[in-house]
C-alpha positions, 0 to 999 in steps of 0.5 A: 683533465678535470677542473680540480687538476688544472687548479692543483697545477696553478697552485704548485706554478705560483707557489714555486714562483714565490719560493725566495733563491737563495742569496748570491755569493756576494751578498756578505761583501756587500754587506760589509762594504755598506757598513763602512760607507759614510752615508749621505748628510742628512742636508742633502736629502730636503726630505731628512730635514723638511716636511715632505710636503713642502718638498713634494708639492713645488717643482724643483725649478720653482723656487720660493720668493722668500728665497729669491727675495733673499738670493736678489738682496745678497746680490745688491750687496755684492754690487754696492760694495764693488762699487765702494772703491770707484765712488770713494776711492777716486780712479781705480789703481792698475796692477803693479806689474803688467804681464802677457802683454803682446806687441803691438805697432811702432809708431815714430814721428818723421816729415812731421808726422805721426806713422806706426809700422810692424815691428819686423813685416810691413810697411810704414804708414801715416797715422797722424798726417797733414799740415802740422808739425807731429812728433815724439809719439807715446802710447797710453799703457793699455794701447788704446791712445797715443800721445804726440807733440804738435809744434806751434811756433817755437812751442809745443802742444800735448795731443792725444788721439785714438788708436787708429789716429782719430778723435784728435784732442789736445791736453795742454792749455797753452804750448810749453817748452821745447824741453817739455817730457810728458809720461802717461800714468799708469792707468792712463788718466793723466800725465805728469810734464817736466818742462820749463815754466816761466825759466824754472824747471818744474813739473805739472799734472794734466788729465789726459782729457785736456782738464785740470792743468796745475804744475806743483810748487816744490820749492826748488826746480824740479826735473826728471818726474817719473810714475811709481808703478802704483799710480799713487806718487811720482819720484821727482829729482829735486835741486835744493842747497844741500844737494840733487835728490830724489823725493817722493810726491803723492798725487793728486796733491803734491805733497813732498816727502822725505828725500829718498837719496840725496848726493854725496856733497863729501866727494871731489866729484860733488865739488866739481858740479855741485850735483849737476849730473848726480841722480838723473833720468831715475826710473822705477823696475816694473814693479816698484822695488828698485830704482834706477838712474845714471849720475857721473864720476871722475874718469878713472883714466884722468882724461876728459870724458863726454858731458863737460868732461864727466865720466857717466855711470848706471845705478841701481838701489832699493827703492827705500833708497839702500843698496845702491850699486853700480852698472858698469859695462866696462871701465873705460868707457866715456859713459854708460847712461838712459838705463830702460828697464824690461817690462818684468824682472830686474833686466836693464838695456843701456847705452855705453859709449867708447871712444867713437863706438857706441853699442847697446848693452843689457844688464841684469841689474842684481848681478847675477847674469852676465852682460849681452852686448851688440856690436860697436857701431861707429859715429852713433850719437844720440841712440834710442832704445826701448823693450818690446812688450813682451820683453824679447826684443828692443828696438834701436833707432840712431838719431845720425841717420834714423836707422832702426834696428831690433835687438835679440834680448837673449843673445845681442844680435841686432838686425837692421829694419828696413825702414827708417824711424824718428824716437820710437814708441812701441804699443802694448796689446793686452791679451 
């Protein structure tokens, strides 16, 4: 082979290589397919709307500092207007209905002092001892602190403390009466107190750090406060000359509003009492919308029930006041009263007294379920009940004899504890 053959061949070699295949049988569809997709946006693409030489010079992650001078403002003005409502708006308001919340230790006062327990595993155990006399304890809403009275004398003094009993404070300036009711706030920055002061009942606001004591001037003696679920008012039970009645009071000024039930001075019950057991112990549902409270009637069987030979009975109506309607467990009990309301929803735990009998009853308060009942237990006065956190138990402790027990929400069935246990508190463990 000379050099003019070997030349020859390479040229036909390259010049097939450069010959095109014919297109794939697929090339048609798709073709069709890229004439129906969308392309990208043209912002997607820096290069489409910025010279390239702005895009192809600096590295992704080097942004420029006009941007980040930019990106850092918006960040300052985010900051600041989360921060208008703590500067402006005083103490930051909690959700009107807590949810989710796991329960925590029972604590209860006993031999003068403060002791939490498991509510069903476990064994008592002091978490405020010593040499004073401690009882009535009640955890803050978060279950960060618990509240406790410490008696002095005759008198009574508001403590706080921590959760695991330390940092002991006390809230009150001077020891009140015996009669005294402290609740917590909702976002536990203060409490509200119905005691008497100096002979007349009345109700004070005191921050839970011990500052800032002041009792307010209705006008009439004031009793039974308790906390709309907003932090904003309390709903205090007012005893004026045209009847007992339920107002709304703003806070932190006092401010008395217009009545939002007053009683019925037409009824041969009015007559009797002049209002003396009408609207008592009124507490709001979890979320503000209904209200429940106890008052008495004339026994319906003409005999003389208990409390001064009134008949008590539970009612609940909109919390505008309206469509109030009554609880009723049965018609010849001597009284069905301390309606509890489940931390969520419209459910009710009562207490009903028949006879020598008592027995802890829960009710939907719209109507629309049936009841659920324990069953009778003899000689029980003076019964405390309050709901799990997680609205699936409530726990019993009867005051003859410190027996604590715990209700099944769903089906009444009471199981025994076995441990005794002065009134109870139950913590809130936030999730």
């Amino acid at each position: 082979m000379n050099e003019h053959e070997r030349v020859d061949r390479m040229l036909a070699a390259w010049a097939d290589d450069a010959w095109p295949a014919p297109p794939p049988a697929y090339l048609d569809e798709v073709l069709a397919r890229t004439r129906r997709t969308r392309q990208r946006p043209a912002w997607a693409s820096l290069e489409r709307w910025l010279p390239m030489e702005l895009t192809l010079r600096r590295p992704m992650l080097a942004l420029p500092m006009r941007l980040l001078a930019i990106m850092l403002t918006l960040l300052l003005l985010l900051i600041a207007a989360m921060s208008v409502p703590f500067l402006f708006g005083g103490r930051p308001l909690p959700a009107t209905v807590v949810t989710g919340d796991r329960n925590g230790l029972i604590a209860f006062g006993r031999d003068g002092d403060i002791w939490v327990v498991g509510p069903e595993v476990g064994e008592p155990r002091v978490l405020i001892g010593g040499r004073a006399v401690d009882g009535w304890p009640d955890w803050s809403p978060d279950g960060t602190r618990i509240a406790f009275w410490r008696m002095v004398g005759a008198r009574y003094d508001l403590w706080v403390a921590d959760a695991d009993g330390s940092n002991q404070a006390k809230v009150t300036p001077e020891p009140m009466a015996d009669d005294a009711a402290p609740l917590w706030s909702p976002d536990g920055s203060m409490f509200v107190i119905s005691a008497t002061v100096d002979g007349v009942p009345s109700i004070s606001l005191v921050d839970a750090d011990g500052t800032d004591f002041r009792t307010l001037d209705q006008g009439h003696p004031a009793t039974g406060a308790t906390w709309h679920p907003d932090g904003r008012s309390l709903l205090v039970r007012l005893q004026t000359p045209d009847g007992t009645g339920l107002f709304p009071v703003s806070v932190p000024d006092g401010t008395l509003g217009e009545p939002i039930a007053m009683s019925d001075t037409t009824s041969a019950f009015y007559a009797g009492d002049r209002g003396e057991w009408d609207l008592k112990d009124a507490a709001y549902s979890a979320d503000g919308s209904m209200i429940a409270y106890f008052q008495g009637q004339l026994p319906l069987d003409g005999q003389s029930g208990s409390f001064g030979g009134w008949d008590l009975r539970n009612w609940v109506m909109v919390a505008d006041g309206t469509d109030a309607r009554m609880v009723e467990y049965a018609v010849d009990s001597d009284y069905e009263n301390v309606a509890t309301w489940a931390p969520s929803g419209t459910r009710l735990s009562m207490v009903v007294k028949t006879g020598d009998t008592t027995r802890v009853v829960i009710a939907d308060a719209t109507g629309r379920d049936p009841m659920v009942a324990t069953e009778a237990t003899p000689n029980a006065e003076g019964v405390h009940h309050l709901w799990s956190p997680d609205g699936s138990m409530i726990l019993v402790v009867r005051e003859i004899d410190s027996v604590a027990s715990l209700v099944d929400a769903a089906t009444g069935v009471e199981t025994t504890l076995p441990w005794l246990a002065g009134p109870p508190s139950w913590q809130h463990v936030r999730p």
